[in-house]
N, C-alpha and C positions, 0 to 999 in steps of 0.2 A: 607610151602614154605620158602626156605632160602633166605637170601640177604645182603650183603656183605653193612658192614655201617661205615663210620669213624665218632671217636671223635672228633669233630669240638673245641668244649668249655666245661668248666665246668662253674658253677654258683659259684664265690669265698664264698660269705656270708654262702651260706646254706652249703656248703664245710667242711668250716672252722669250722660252728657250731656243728654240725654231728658228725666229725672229734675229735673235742676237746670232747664232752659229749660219745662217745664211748670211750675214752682212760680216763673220769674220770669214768665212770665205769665200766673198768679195774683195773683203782688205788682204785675203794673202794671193789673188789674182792680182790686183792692182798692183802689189807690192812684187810682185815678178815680173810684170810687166816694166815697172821704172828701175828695177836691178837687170834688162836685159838695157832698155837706154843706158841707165847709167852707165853699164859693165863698156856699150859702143863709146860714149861721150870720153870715157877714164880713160879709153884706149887711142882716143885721139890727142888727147893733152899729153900720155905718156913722153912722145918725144918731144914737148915743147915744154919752154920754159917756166910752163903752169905745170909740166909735171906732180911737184907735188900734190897741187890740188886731184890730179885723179886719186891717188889712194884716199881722200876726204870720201870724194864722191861713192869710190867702191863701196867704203864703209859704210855710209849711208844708208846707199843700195840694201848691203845685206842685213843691216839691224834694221831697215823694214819689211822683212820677213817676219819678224817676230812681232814689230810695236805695229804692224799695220794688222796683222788678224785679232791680235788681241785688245788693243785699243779699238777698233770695230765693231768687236764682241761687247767690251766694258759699257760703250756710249752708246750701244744698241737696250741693253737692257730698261734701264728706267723708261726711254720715249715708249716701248713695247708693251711692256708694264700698266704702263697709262693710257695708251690706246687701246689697250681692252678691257682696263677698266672700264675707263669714258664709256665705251660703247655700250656695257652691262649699263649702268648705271643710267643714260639717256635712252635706253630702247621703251621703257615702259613710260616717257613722258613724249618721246619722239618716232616712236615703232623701228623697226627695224630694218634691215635692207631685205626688200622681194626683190625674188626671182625666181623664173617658172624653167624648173628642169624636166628632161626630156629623158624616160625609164630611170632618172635619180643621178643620171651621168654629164648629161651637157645643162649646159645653162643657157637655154635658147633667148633669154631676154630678162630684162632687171627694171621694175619699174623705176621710173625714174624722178618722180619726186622725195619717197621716199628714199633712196640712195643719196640721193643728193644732200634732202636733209641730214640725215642720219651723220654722210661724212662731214658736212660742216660742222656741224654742230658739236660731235667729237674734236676737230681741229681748232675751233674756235676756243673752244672750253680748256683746251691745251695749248694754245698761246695766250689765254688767259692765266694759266697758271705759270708760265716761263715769264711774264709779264711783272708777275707780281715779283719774281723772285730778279729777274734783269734788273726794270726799272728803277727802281730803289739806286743798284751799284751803278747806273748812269746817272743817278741824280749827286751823290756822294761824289764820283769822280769828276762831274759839271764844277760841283762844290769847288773842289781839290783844284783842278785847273783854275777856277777862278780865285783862289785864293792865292796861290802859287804867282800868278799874273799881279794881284795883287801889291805882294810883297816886291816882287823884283821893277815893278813900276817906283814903286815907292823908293827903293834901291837907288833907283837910277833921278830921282826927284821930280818924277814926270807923276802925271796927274790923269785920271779919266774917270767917267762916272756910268761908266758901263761894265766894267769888273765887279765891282761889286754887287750886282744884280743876278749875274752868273747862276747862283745859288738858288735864289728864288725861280731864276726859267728851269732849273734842272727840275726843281721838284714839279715843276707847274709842267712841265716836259713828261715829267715820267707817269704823272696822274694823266694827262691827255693818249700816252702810248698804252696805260692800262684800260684806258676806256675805249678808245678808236681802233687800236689793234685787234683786237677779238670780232669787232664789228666786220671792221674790213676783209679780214680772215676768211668770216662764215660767208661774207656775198661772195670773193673771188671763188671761194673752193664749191660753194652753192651751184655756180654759177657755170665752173670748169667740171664737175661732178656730173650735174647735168646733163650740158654738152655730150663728156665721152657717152655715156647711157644712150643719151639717143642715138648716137652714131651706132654703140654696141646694136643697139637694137635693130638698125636697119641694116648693118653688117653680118651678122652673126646666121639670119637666114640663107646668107647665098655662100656665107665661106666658113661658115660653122662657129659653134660658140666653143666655148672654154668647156673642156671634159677633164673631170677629176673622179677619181674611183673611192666611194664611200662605206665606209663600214660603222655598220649596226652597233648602236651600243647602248645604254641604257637613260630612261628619259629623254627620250626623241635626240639623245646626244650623237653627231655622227664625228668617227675619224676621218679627216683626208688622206687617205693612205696615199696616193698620187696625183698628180699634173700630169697631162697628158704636154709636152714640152711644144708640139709642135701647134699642137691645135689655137693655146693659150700666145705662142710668141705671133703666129697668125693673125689673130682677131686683133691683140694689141696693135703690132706691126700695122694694119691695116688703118688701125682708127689714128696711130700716129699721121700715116700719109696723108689720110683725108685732112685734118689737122692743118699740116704742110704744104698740103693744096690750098688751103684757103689762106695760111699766111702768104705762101709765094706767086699769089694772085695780087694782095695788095701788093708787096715791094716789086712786084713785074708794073703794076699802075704805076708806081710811083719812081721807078726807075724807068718807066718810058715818057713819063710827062719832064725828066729830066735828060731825055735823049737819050739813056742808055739802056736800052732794052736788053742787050746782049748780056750786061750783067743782072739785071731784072731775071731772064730764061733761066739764068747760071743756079743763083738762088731758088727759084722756083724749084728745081729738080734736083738740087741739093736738099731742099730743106720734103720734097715728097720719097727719093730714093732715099736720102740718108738714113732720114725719119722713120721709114719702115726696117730699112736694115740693122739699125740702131739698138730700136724698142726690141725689134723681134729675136734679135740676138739675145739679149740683154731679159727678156722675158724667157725665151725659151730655155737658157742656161740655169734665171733661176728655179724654173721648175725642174731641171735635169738635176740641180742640187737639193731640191726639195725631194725630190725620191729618194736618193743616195740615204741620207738624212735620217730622212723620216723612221725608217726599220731600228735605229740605232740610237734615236735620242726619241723618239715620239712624234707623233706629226698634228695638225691644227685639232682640235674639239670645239667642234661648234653644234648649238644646238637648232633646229630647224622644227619649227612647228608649219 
């Protein structure tokens, strides 16, 4: 039986915590991965006269074992934090994200205006807020450079009348990036929001939707206790290629009107295989880590009405 449910709320805490321990271990995947280059690159310089440089690099290597999961973890929390706030706080002015699941397990389809809205308008409202606190410290450092320039023109007895203006474009810069960036923000993610949806949607019938396993809990609250890993890097996987497809269409046009098609094909099925293999790794891993997880630290609350 299907039935059509919207996102009402998410649960900030468990959110946030989720959120940040899936992306520190990312940072200590990534961070094994550049201590097995590094460990090959150190062992090539060993006999050469950069020698010393491999034990830098080792070192490196292995203190990002440590600064890579847990700086991951740190700079994961607040953006996490803020994205489910936002999302409580705009669902009763912007509704929420539908989507009609199939006996409460797959998600055969997601409407897609409201998705679209909903994520934009979260992202917008949160490079609104990085905006306010950036913009400023590039207007000040605009300042700094141009007063710096300033002095050392002056220094040198040379003369111009575009340093000192500096100041005034920084702040007139950073009022334009507070206003235009949020704008620009909500179209692109509107717009890319969108797009994936409709694709999910015409994907998802013939090679399945996203299945996650829900449990009951109190005020229409449900736990995600699981990701089904393969279903979920599938569908992503899939809507990646299509994606790929349609970019390695154009630079196949446009590397054929410049005679080289051969590199135009090359691109096209780089960017449709890679694209699927990419996402689908990349998706299916993190829901293999969202199991693992989840029994041990808590897993998403979200409410569905």
């Amino acid at each position: 039986m299907k039935t059509m449910k919207e996102l009402k709320s998410i649960k900030i805490v468990p959110y946030t915590i989720m959120n940040a321990a899936l992306n520190a271990v990312w940072g200590f995947i990534f961070a094994i991965i550049l201590l097995i280059f590094g460990g090959a690159f150190a062992s090539l310089l060993s006999g050469t006269e950069l020698a010393p440089l491999s034990g830098v690099i080792l070192g490196i290597s292995v203190a990002g074992l440590i600064v890579f999961p847990v700086g991951s973890f740190l700079l994961s929390i607040m953006p996490s934090f803020l994205q489910a706030l936002l999302y409580n706080l705009l669902v009763p002015k912007l509704g929420g994200i539908q989507i009609e699941l199939e006996e409460m397990t797959e998600v055969t389809r997601a409407e897609v205006v409201p998705f679209a809205l909903i994520l934009a308008g979260v992202t917008a409202v949160f490079q609104l807020i990085m905006q306010l606190v950036i913009a400023p410290l590039q207007a000040v450092l605009i300042e700094l450079i141009g007063g710096i320039g300033t002095l050392a023109l002056a220094a040198t007895n040379a003369t111009t009348g575009q340093l000192p203006a500096m100041g005034g474009a920084g702040a007139l810069g950073a009022i334009v990036n507070i206003i235009l960036s949020p704008l620009i923000t909500f179209i692109f993610v509107f717009i890319g929001a969108a797009i994936a949806a409709l694709l999910y949607n015409f994907l998802a019938p013939k090679l399945g939707g996203m299945k996650v396993e829900l449990a009951q809990m109190t005020d229409n609250f449900f736990g995600v206790e699981s990701i089904n890993p393969v279903a979920i890097g599938l569908i992503t996987g899939a809507i990646a290629a299509v994606l790929g497809l349609i970019l390695g269409i154009i630079f196949l046009i446009l590397f054929a009107a410049l005679g080289s098609i051969e590199a135009g094909i090359l691109i096209l099925l780089t960017y449709v295989i890679g694209g699927f293999i990419l996402v689908f790794i990349a998706y299916a891993l993190t829901a293999l880590i969202y199991n693992v997880l989840s029994p041990k630290i808590g897993s998403f609350k979200i409410q569905l009405e």
